[in-house]
N, C-alpha and C positions, 0 to 999 in steps of 0.2 A: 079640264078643257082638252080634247082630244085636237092633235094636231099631225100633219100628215106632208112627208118630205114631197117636193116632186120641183124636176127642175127649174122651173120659175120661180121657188119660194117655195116658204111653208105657211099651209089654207089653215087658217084658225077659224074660231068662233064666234070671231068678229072679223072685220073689216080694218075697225079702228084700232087693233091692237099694235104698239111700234115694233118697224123695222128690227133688226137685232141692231141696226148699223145707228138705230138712232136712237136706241137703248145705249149701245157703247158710247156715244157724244154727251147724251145725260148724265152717264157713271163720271166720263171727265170732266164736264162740269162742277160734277158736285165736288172732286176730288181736286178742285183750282184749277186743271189744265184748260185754259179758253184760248190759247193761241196753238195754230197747225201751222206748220210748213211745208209744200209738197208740192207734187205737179200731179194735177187729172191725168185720168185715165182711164178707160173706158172700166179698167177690172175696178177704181176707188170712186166708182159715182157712187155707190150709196152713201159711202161714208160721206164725201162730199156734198150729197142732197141733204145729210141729218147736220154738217158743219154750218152747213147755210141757213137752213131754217132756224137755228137754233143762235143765231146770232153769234155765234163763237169765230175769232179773227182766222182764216184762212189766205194765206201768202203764198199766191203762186212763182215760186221761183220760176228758175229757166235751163236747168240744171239738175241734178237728183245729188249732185258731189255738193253742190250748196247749201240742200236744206240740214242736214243735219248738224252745218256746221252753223247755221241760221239757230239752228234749236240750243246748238250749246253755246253761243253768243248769248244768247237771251239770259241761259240758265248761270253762268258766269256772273252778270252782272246785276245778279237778283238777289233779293234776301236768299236765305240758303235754303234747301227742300223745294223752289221756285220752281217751275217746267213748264216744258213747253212738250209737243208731240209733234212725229211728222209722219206723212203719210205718203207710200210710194206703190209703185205697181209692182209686179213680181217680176223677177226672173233679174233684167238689163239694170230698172230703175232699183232695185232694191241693194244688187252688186254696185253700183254709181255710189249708194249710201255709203258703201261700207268704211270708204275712208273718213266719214266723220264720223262713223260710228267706233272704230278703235280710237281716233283721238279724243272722242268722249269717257269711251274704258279708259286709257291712259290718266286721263286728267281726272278721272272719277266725279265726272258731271254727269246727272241724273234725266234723262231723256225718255220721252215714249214712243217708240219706234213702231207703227201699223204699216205693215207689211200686209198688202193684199194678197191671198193667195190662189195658187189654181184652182179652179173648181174641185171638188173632192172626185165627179166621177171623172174628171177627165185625167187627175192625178195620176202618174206612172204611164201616161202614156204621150209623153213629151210634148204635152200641151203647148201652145204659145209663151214666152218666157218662161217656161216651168223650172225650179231650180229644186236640189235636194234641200228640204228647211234647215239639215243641220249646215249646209254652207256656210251659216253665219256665227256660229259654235264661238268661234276664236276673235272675235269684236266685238263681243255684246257681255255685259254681266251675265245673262238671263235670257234664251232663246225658247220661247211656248209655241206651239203649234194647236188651233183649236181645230180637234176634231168633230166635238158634239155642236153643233148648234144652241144652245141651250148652257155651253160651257164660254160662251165671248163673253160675258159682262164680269164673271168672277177671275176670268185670265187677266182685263184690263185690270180691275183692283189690284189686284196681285202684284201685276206687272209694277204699277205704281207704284205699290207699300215698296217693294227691291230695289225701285230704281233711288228710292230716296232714303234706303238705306244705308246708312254708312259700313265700310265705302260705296260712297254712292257709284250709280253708272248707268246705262242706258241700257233700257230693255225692250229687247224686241219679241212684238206678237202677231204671229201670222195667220191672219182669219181669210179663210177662203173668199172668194167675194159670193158665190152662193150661200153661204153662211149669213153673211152682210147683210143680202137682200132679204131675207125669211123674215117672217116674223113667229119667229120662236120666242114664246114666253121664257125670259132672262131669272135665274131666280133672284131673291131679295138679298141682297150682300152685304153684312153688316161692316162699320169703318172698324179696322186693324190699323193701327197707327205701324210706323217703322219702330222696330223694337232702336231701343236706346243703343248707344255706342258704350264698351266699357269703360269706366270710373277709372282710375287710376287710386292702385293700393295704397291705404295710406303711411305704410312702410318705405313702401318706392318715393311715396312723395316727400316724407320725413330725408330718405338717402338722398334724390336731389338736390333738395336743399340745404343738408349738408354741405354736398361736394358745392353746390355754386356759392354759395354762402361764403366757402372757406378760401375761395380762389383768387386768386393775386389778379388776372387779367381774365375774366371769361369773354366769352364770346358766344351769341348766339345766332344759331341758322333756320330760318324759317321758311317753309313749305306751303305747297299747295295744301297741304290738310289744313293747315290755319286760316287760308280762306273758306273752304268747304267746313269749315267747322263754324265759321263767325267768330272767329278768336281774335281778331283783331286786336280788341279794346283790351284781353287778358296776355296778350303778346308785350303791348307797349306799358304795362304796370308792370310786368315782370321786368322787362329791361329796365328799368327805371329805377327800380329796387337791387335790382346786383350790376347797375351801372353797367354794362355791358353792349359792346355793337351789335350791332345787327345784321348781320346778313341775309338775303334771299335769295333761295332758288328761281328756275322762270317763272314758275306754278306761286311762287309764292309774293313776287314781285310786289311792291303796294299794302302788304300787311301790312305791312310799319311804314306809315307816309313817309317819303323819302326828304321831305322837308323836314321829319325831327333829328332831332340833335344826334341820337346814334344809331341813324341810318347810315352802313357802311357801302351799301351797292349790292349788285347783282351776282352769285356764284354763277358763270354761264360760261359760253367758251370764249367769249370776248371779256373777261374779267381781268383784271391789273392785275401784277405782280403784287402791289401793295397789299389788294383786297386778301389774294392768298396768303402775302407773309401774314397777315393781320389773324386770320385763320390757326395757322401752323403754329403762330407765338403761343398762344394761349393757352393757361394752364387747364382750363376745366372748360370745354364748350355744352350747349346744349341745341340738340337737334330737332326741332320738332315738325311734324308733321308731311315729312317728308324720307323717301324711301334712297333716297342717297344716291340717287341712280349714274348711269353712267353718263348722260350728257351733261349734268350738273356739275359732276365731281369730275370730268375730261379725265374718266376710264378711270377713276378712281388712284388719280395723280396727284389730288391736289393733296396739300397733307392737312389733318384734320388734327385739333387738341390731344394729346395723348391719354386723358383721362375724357372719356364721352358719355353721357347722359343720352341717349334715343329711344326719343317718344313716336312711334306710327302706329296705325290700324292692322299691321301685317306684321308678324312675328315674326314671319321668314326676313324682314329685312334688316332687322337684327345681327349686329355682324358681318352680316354682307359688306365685304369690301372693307369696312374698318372694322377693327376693333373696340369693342362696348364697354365700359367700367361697369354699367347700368343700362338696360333696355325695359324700357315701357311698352307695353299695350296697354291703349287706352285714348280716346280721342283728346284731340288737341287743346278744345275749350276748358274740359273736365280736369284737363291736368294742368294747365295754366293756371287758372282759377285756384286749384288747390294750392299749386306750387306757391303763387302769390299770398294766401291765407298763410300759410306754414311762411314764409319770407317775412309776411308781416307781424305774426305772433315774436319771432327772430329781431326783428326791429324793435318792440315794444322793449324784449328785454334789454336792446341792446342800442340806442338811440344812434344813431348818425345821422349827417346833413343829407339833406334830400336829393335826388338827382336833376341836374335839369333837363327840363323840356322844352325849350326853348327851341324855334327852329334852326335848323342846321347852318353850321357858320364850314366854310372849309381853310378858314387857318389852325394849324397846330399849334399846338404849347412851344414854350420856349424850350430850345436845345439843351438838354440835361435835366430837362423836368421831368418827372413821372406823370405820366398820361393817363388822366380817369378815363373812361369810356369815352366818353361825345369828342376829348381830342383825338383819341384814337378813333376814333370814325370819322373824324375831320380830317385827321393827315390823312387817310384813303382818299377822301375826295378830293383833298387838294392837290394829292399827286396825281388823281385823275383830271383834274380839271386842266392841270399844268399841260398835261396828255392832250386834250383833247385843243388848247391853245394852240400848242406848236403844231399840230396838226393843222389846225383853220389857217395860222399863219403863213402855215408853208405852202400857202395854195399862192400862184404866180395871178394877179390882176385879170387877164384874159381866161383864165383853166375855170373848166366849170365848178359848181360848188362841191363842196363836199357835207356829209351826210351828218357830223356832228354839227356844222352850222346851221345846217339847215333844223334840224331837231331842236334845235336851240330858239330859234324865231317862234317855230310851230310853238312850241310849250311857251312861249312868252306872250303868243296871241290867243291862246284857250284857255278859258274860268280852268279852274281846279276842279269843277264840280263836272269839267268834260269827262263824257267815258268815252274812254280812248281803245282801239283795238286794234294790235299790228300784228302784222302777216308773217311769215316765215319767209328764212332767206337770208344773204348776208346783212341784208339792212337790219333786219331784227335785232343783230347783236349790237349795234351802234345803240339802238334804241334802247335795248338792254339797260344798257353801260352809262350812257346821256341822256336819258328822256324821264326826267324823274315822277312817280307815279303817285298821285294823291292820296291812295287810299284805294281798299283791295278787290271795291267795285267799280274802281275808275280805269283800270286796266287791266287789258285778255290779250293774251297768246297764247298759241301751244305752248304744248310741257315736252315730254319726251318723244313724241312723234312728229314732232316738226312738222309738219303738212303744210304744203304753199296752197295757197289760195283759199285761205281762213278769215283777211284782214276784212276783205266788202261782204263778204255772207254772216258773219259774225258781229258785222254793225248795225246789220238789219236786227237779229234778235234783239242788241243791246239796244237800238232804238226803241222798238215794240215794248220792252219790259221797263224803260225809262223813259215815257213820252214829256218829261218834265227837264230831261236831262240834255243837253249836245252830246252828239254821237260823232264820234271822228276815224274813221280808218285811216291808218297808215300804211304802206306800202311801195314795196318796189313793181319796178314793171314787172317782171319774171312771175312772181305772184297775183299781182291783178290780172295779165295776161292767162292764169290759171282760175281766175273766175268772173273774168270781162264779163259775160253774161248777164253778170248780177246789175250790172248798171241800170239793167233796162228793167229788170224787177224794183230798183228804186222809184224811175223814173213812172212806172204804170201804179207803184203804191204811192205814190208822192210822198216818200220819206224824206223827214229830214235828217238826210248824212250828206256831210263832210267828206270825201274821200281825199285826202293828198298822199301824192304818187312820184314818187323817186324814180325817176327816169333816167338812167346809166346805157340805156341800149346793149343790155348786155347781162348774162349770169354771171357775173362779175367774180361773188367767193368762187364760182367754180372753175374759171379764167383764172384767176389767181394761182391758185394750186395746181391745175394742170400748168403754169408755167413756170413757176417758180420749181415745182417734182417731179414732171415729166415732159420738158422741155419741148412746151408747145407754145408757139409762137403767142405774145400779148393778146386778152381780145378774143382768145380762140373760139370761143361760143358765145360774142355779140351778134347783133345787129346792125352796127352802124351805118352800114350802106345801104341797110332797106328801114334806118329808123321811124320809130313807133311816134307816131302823133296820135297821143291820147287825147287830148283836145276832140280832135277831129271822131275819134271812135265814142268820146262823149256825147259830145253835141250828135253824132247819129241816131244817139239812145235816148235822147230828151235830155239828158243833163246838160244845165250849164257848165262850160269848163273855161279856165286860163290857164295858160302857159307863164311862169317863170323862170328866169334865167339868173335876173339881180338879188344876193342877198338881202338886200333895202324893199323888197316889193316880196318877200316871202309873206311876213307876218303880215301885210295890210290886207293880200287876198286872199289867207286865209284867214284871217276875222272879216272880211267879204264874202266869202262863201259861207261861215259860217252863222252870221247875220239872215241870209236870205232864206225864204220860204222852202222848204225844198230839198230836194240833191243839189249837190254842186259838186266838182270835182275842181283840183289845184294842181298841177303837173309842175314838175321842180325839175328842172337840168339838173343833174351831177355827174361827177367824174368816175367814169367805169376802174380808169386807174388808183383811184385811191386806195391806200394800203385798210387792207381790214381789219376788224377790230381783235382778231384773234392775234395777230401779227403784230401789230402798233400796241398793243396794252400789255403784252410781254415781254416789249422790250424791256432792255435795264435799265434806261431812261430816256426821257423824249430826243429826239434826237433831229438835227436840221434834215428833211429830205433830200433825197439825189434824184434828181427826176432823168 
């Protein structure tokens, strides 16, 4: 079939031969991707015309900073290899991406990123948005530029097998939008599955468990690779077997329900003293699936077991920052799963009483006792609990609330089975610390890149990818106000989210610090005098909203808003002055406030 470029398209030898743009929507079809996130644009009607026809969910956000974090909301909350795609215009909307696009490399969540590009002849001559492709080099796993026409349908394949390769991450492909429009015959592209993550040696795995085996108090930290692996279920049989707490990173938060017995809390910058003494005791820790990084570890201060066992997908990270006994490459599941086999062959020779699992109690053993694991992860929480008491207590009758009561309602008024999803910001670490997390597809945050205004675009994906599920966003103003926008994308898909919104009139952690370290007056960077009625900017969008101010009426309207058909939004008064969570959870003990 002879076929012949010219700028309207390429004339074939039929009429009815597809679009490339609607060749490419049938490759992601078949490939599971049927949800897009994006905004039209005059350069993504084709793609747009082949998402339509073809019955695949298209979500017009309001934003281009939204969809991509819309995409990794979705892909978060999914069986694992899950995804979604987003589609933007070049040049403005593609740069708008970019910040969901690194917080998806960061977190190594798996995305397909269609990027319309300039026309090929208009290329190099500063066309309308035109940008250099490699612009996007430094935020993407994997950045393709199709040149041939005839090369879009195997770039998509491709792009997918990578993006869902471990480490997974988002890949972006830039097809011209004359490209799109052509109907150039796509060749036939056979399925390449993502090659496999590596096994872990069975030497290494023997050394393990040795060292855990043989430890008086281990302890173990788990990562965002444990959820990106689906390791869930080989995380809580391991702990269970060498009795041991549990710690998590952000990324890793929810692997191990926070309701069993040796779930210890959150490594984050809002972590208790206790969590880290619990850390540092321990003779023999084990790290899994996580790259130790610096906001986790706060610069790599906290102190870690002196004999360490670390398992990641990245060799480089090895050593970094601590010191190794043992370091693994090899994903998370694969080496759980062994470690557990090799623990359990160890039990057979060696009978002991079983651990329990029973959900999490937060009183400790008695004074002078020796503490199996689940008390030792029980004294963590109940000197956090104590924490977060004299906090609630110290709040005076008239002062607004404060953000661990209120976290406290919320999670008493939402199933277990809510997927929850909170924003960046000083409230995140409250959430951290007090918002305990069911299970490791019931709760998303950023990891290391912190990006505000994640919490509403990221409950849309998680909605879309659990239509069975409650979807609930949390957040502070500072963050919503970073992607208000999205409200009115709820309100025009008629999703049902949940959004409740911490409203302090104010960037409160950053007020905080500028006064306490460079003595800038309380307050320095609220609002209070032009405060924020979110209510009002709801109901503009279509959303219903209420305002709360009473402890006593948090949880009834947010199981009212969550009840109803729909969006809803819930606005919570709190106190911009409250002390945060980096502050209050290192002290050396709760202590009565001085207001």
């Amino acid at each position: 079939m002879e076929t012949t470029d010219s700028p309207g398209g390429t004339i074939a030898d039929g009429v009815d031969a597809p679009t490339v743009a609607e060749a490419v929507v049938d490759h992601m079809l078949d490939r599971g991707v049927d949800v897009a996130f994006g905004i039209p644009g005059k350069q993504t009607l084709p793609l747009n015309r082949a998402l339509a026809d073809r019955d695949a969910r298209f979500v017009v956000a309001r934003h281009e900073t939204a969809v991509t974090h819309q995409a990794w909301g979705y892909a978060e909350t999914s069986e694992p290899g899950a995804m979604a795609a987003t589609v933007v215009v070049p040049g403005p909307g593609d740069m708008n991406a970019m910040n969901g696009l690194k917080n998806a490399l960061n977190d190594c969540v798996p995305l397909l990123h269609l990027a319309v590009e300039t026309e090929r002849e208009v290329r190099g001559g500063d066309g309308i948005h035109e940008t250099p492709p490699e612009t996007y080099d430094t935020v993407v796993k994997e950045n393709v530029l199709v040149d041939s026409p005839a090369g879009a349908v195997p770039a998509v394949a491709d792009a997918i097998r990578v993006a869902r390769e471990h480490p997974q991450g988002p890949v972006r492909v830039g097809i011209p939008k004359d490209v799109l429009a052509s109907r150039t015959p796509q060749p036939a592209v056979g399925e390449r599955s993502p090659s496999a993550p590596p096994a872990p040696p069975a030497d290494a795995v023997d050394r393990a468990a040795e060292l855990l085996a043989g430890a008086d108090a281990p302890a173990i930290l788990a990562g965002g690779g444990v959820r990106r692996a689906g390791a869930s279920d080989a995380l809580r049989s391991v702990a269970e077997a060498l009795d041991a707490p549990v710690a998590t990173t952000y990324k890793g938060k929810g692997t191990l329900p926070e309701t069993h017995a040796l779930s210890a809390g959150v490594l984050c910058g809002g972590s208790s003293t206790d969590l880290r003494e619990l850390l540092g005791a321990a003779d023999v820790g084990l790290v899994v699936g996580s790259d130790l990084d610096a906001v986790a570890t706060a610069s790599w201060s906290v102190s870690m077991p002196d004999r360490l066992v670390h398992v990641t997908l990245d060799g480089d990270d090895v050593g970094f920052g601590y010191e190794t006994e043992l370091g693994v490459v090899a994903d998370a599941d694969a080496f759980l799963r062994a470690l557990d086999d090799r623990l359990d062959q160890g039990r057979e020779a060696d009978p002991s009483p079983p651990v329990s699992s029973s959900p999490a109690s937060s009183s400790p053993a008695a004074d002078g006792a020796e503490l199996d694991g689940a008390e030792r992860a029980g004294a963590v929480r109940s000197a956090d609990e104590e924490r977060f008491a004299t906090l609630a207590d110290g709040r005076a009758p008239d002062d607004p609330l404060r953000s661990v009561e209120v976290l406290r309602e919320v999670r008493e008024a939402l199933p277990d089975e809510t997927v929850v999803t909170a924003d960046a910001g000083g409230f995140r670490l409250w959430t951290l610390v007090s918002f305990p997390a069911s299970g490791p597809r019931s709760y998303v945050n950023p990891g290391s890149w912190a990006t505000m205004g994640t919490g509403l675009p990221s409950a849309i994906g998680a909605r879309l990818a659990n239509p069975d599920r409650d979807a609930v966003a949390l957040t502070g103003d500072g963050g919503l106000m970073m992607c208000v926008h999205e409200l009115h994308t709820l309100a025009a898909e008629d999703l049902d989210v949940t959004v409740v919104a911490l409203n302090n009139d104010d960037y409160a952690i950053i007020s905080e610090e500028a006064s306490r370290s460079y003595d800038f007056p309380e307050s320095a960077y609220g609002w209070a005098d032009a405060g924020l009625d979110l209510v009002a900017v709801a109901s503009g969008m279509g959303v219903p909203a209420e305002r709360v101010a009473d402890l006593d009426a948090v949880g009834d309207a947010v199981d009212a808003a969550r009840r109803r058909d729909g969006p809803a939004l819930v606005e919570v008064v709190t106190d911009a002055a409250e002390p945060q969570a980096s502050e209050w959870m290192t002290r050396d003990r709760p202590v009565d406030e001085e207001r």
